[in-house]
VOGU-3710 file (C-alpha; in Angstrom, 3 decimals, decimal comma):
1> xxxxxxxxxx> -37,895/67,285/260,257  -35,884/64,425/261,356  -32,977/63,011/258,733  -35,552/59,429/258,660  -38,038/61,349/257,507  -36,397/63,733/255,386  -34,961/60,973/253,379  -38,271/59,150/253,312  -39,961/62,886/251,948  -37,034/62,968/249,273
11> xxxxxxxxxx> -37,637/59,501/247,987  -40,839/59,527/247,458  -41,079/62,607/245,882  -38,404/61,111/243,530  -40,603/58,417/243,103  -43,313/60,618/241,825  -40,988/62,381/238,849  -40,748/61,002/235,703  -38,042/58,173/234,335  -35,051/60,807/232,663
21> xxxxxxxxxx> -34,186/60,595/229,007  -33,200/57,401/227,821  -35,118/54,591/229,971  -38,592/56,772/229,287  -38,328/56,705/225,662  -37,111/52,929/225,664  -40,375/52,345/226,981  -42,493/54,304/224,966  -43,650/51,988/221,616  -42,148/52,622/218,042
31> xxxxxxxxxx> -45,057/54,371/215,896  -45,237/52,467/212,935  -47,776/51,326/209,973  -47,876/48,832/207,434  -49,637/49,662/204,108  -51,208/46,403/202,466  -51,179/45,742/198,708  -55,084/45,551/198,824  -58,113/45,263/201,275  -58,279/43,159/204,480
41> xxxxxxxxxx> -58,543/39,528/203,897  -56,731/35,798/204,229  -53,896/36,940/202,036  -52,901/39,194/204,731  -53,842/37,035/208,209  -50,755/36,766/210,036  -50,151/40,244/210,270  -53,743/40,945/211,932  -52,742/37,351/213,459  -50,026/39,282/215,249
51> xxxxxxxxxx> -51,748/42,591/215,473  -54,283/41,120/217,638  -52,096/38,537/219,805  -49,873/41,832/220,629  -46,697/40,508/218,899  -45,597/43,899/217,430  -46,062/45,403/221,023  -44,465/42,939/222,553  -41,294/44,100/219,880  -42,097/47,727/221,321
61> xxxxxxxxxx> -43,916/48,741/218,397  -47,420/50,289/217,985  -48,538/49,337/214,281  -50,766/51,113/212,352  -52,356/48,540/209,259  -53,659/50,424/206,656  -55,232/48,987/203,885  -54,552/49,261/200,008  -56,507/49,175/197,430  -57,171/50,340/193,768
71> xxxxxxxxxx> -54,447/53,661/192,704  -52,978/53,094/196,073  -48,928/53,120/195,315  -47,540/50,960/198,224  -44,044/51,731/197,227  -44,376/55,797/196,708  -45,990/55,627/200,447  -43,201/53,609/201,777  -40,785/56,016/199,666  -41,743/59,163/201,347
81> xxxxxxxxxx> -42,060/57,761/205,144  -46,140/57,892/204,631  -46,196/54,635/205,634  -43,692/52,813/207,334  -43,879/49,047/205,886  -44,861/48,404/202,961  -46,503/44,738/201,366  -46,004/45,814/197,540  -47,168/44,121/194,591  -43,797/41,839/194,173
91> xxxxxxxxxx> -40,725/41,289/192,825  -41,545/42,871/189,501  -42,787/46,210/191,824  -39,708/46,268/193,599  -37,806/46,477/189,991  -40,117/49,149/188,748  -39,601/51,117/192,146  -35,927/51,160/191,947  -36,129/51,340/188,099  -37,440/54,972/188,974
101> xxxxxxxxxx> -35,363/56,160/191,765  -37,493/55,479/194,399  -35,589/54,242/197,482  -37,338/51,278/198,989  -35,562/48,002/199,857  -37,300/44,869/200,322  -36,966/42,872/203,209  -38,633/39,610/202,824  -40,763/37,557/200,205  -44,088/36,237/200,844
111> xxxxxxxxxx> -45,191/34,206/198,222  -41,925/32,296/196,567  -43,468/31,033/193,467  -45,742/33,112/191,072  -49,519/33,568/192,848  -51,058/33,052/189,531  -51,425/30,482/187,068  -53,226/30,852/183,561  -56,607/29,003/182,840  -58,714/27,405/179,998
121> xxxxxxxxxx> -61,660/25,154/180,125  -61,311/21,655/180,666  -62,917/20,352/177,774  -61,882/23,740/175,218  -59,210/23,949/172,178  -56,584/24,922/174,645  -54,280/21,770/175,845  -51,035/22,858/175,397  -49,072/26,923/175,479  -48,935/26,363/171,901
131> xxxxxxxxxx> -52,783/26,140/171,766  -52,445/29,704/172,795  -51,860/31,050/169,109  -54,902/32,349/167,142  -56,692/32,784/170,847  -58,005/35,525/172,959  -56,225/35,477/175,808  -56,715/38,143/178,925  -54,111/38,810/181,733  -53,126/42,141/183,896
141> xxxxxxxxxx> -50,375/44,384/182,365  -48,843/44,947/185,848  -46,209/42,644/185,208  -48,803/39,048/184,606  -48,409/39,480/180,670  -44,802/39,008/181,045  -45,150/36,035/182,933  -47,582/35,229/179,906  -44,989/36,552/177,298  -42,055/34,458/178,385
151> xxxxxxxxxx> -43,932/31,198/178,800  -45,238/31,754/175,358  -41,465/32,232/174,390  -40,053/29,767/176,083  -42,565/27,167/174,350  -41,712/28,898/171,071  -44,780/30,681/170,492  -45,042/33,691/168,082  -46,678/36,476/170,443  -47,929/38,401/167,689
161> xxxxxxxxxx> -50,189/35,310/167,145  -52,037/35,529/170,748  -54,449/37,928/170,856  -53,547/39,342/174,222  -56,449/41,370/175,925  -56,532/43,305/179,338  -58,285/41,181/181,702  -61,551/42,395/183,272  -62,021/42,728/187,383  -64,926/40,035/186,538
171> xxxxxxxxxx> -64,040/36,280/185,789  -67,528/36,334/183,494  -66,045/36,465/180,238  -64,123/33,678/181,105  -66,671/31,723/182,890  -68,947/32,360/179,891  -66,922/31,024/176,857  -66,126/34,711/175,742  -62,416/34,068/176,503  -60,136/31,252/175,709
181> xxxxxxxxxx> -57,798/31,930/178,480  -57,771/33,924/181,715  -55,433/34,695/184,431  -56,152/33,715/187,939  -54,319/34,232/191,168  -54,248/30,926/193,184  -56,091/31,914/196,253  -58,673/34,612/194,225  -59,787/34,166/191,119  -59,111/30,439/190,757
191> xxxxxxxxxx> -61,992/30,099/193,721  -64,239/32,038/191,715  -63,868/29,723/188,685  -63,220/27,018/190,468  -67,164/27,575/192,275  -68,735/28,403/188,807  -67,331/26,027/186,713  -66,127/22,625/189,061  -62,485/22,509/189,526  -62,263/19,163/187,780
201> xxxxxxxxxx> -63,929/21,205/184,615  -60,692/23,886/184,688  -56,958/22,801/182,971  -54,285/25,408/184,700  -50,573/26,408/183,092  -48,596/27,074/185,823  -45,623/29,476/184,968  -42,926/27,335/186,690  -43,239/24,357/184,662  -42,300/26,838/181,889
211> xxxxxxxxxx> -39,531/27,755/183,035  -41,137/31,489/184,712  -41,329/32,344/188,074  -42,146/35,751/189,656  -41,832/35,970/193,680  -44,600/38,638/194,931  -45,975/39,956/198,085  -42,986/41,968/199,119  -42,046/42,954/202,217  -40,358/46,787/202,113
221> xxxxxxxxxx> -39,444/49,184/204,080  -37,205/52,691/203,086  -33,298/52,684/202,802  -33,510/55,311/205,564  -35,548/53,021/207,537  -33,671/50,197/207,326  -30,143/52,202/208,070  -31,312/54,064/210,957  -32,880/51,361/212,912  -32,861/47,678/211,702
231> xxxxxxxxxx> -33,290/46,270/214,828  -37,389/47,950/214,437  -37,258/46,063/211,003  -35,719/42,975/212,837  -38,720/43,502/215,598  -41,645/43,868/212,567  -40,015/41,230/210,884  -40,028/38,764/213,865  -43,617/39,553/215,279  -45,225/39,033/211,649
241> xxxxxxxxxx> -43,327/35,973/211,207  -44,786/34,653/214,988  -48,126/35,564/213,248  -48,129/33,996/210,257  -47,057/31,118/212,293  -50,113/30,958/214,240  -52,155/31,870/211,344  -51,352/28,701/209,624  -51,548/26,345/212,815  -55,393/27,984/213,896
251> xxxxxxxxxx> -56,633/28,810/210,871  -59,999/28,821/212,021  -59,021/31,960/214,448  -57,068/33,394/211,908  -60,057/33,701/209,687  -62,097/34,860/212,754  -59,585/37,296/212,740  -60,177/38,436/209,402  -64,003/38,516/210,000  -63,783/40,216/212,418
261> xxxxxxxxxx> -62,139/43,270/210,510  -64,297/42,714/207,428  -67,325/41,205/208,079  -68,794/41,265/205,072  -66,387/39,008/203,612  -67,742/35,194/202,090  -65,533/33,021/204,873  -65,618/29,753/202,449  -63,624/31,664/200,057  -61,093/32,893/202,915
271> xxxxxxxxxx> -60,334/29,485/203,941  -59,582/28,645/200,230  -57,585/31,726/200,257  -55,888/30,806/203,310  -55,028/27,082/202,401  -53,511/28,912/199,094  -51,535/31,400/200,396  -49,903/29,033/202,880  -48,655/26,995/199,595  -47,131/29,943/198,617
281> xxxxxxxxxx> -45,260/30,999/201,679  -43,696/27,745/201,995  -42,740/26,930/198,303  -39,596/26,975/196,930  -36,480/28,233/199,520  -39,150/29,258/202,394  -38,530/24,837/203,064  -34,998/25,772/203,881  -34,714/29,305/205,062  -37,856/30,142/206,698
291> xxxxxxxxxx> -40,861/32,374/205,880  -40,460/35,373/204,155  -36,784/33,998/202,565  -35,293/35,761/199,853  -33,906/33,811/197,072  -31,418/35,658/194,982  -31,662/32,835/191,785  -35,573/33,088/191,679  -35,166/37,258/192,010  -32,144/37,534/189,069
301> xxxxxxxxxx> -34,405/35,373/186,899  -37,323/37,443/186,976  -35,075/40,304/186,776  -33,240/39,155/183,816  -37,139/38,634/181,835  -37,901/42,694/182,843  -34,850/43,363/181,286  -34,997/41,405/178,241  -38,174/42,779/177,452  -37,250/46,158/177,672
311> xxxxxxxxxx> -39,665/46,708/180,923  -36,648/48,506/183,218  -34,374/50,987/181,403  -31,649/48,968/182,581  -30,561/46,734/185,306  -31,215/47,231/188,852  -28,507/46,739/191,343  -30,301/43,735/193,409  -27,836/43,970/196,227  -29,298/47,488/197,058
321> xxxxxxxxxx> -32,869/46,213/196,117  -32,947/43,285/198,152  -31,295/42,982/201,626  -31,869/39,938/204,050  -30,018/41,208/207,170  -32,708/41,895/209,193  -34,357/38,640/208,279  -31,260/36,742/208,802  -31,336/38,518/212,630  -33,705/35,885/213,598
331> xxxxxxx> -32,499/32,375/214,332  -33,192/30,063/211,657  -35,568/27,600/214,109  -37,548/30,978/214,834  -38,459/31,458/211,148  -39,286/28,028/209,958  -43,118/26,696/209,937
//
């Protein structure tokens, strides 16, 4: 064989061998899931938003969503490395986690002002917090009756004059007269009564003109995570950002989205939710830093409440608990709405 062809032979059979070490496995896509706080639906769009458009690929990650649901523990899966990402319950779930040794850091805030507000019928006894003695009143003891418990104290209402109940999957108690007042997340259960009874027929208490406010939807990942390769947090962080981004501006294809991966869904009621939960990601310091902002006054003032009422054992260190590098990665201009 000639040395033309010999070299042609040799580089093409060079051509035929795999890339070596380093390049290969820069190609190869991160394996990576995000576990949601509950089942698919508008709460959660721009992350099936950016699922479907490719954004986390494009970062060089292959995500995994898998869904939550009831005695699903977001922040033990995130914890062990089950699950990679983690959207956990909020603020007060980040506490508790940490509270217990478990070492998840969060890494961006959804919803920057508390998701629920507290309800009464328009035309009922209840007009004012201090209405709330000598009344049945229902919430969730996963953190909402301390929401309930500080507004009450902050308005000076003896608690051991509310009769404070554990509040039923089912609005129907409410909706029925059996309770005086209910809790109601913003883009749920406020629908639901808002359907049966005529919004204009429903008086809301809204914790933050008492003086309350409890962040939620969390964004976490594991300390190990986060040490050993921030720029994949920086990458999850900037593709679900890109979503939620398109989310908001076609909301009609974000909810197509969200059809399409639970059909059975009622799509009126995932607009609402939608239209809700975009309020919420853009309250509060989301208007100056961006979606998913972290802002330490809002999270050392829930804190403080947990630890006033004797909820944590003691006092969490929120520098370890809450870390914005990663977020703070992505230019400013790329993070805004």
């Amino acid at each position: 064989m000639t040395r033309r062809p010999l070299l042609l032979a040799l580089c093409a059979a060079l051509a035929l061998q795999p890339l070596a070490g380093g390049l290969a496995s820069a190609q190869e896509p991160t394996p990576a899931s995000l576990r949601l706080k509950w089942l698919p639906q508008a709460q959660f769009a721009g992350f099936y938003t950016a699922l479907e458009k490719g954004y986390y690929e494009e970062e060089g990650i292959a995500l995994t969503i898998n869904p939550g649901g009831p005695n699903i523990l977001t922040e033990n899966l995130v914890a062990t490395g089950a699950d990679t990402f983690g959207l956990s319950g909020g603020t007060d779930s980040v506490f508790a986690a940490r509270d217990r040794g478990l070492p998840i850091v969060c890494i961006g805030v959804a919803h920057q002002v508390t998701p629920f507000v507290f309800v009464t019928a328009g035309d009922g006894p209840v007009e004012t917090v201090q209405d709330f003695a000598g009344k049945t009143v229902t919430t969730w003891f996963t953190g909402a009756n301390h929401v309930l418990s500080a507004m009450l104290a902050h308005e000076g209402v003896d608690l051991g004059t509310v009769d404070m109940q554990p509040q039923q999957v089912s609005m129907t108690p409410f909706v029925d007269g059996e309770v005086d007042v209910a809790t109601a997340t913003r883009y749920n259960e406020l629908y639901t009564v808002n359907t049966r009874l005529g919004a204009e027929n429903v008086r809301l208490f809204v914790p933050e003109d008492f003086g309350v406010s409890f962040p939620r939807d969390t964004l976490i990942v594991s300390e190990r995570t986060l040490a050993d390769d921030p720029e994949l947090v920086a990458g999850f962080l900037r593709a679900s950002i890109r979503g939620w981004q398109d989310a908001f501006a076609d909301p009609e294809g974000a909810i197509d989205t969200i059809m399409a991966v639970a059909p059975t869904l009622d799509r009126a009621h995932q607009e609402f939710m939608l239209e809700e939960v975009r309020e919420l990601m853009t309250a509060g310091q989301a208007g100056e830093d961006g979606l998913f902002a972290i802002d330490p006054a809002a999270i050392g003032s829930a804190h403080d409440l947990l630890v006033e009422y004797g909820v944590l054992s003691a006092p969490v260190d929120l520098d370890a608990a809450f870390d914005a590098s990663a977020l703070e990665a992505i230019p400013l201009e790329d993070r805004a709405l």
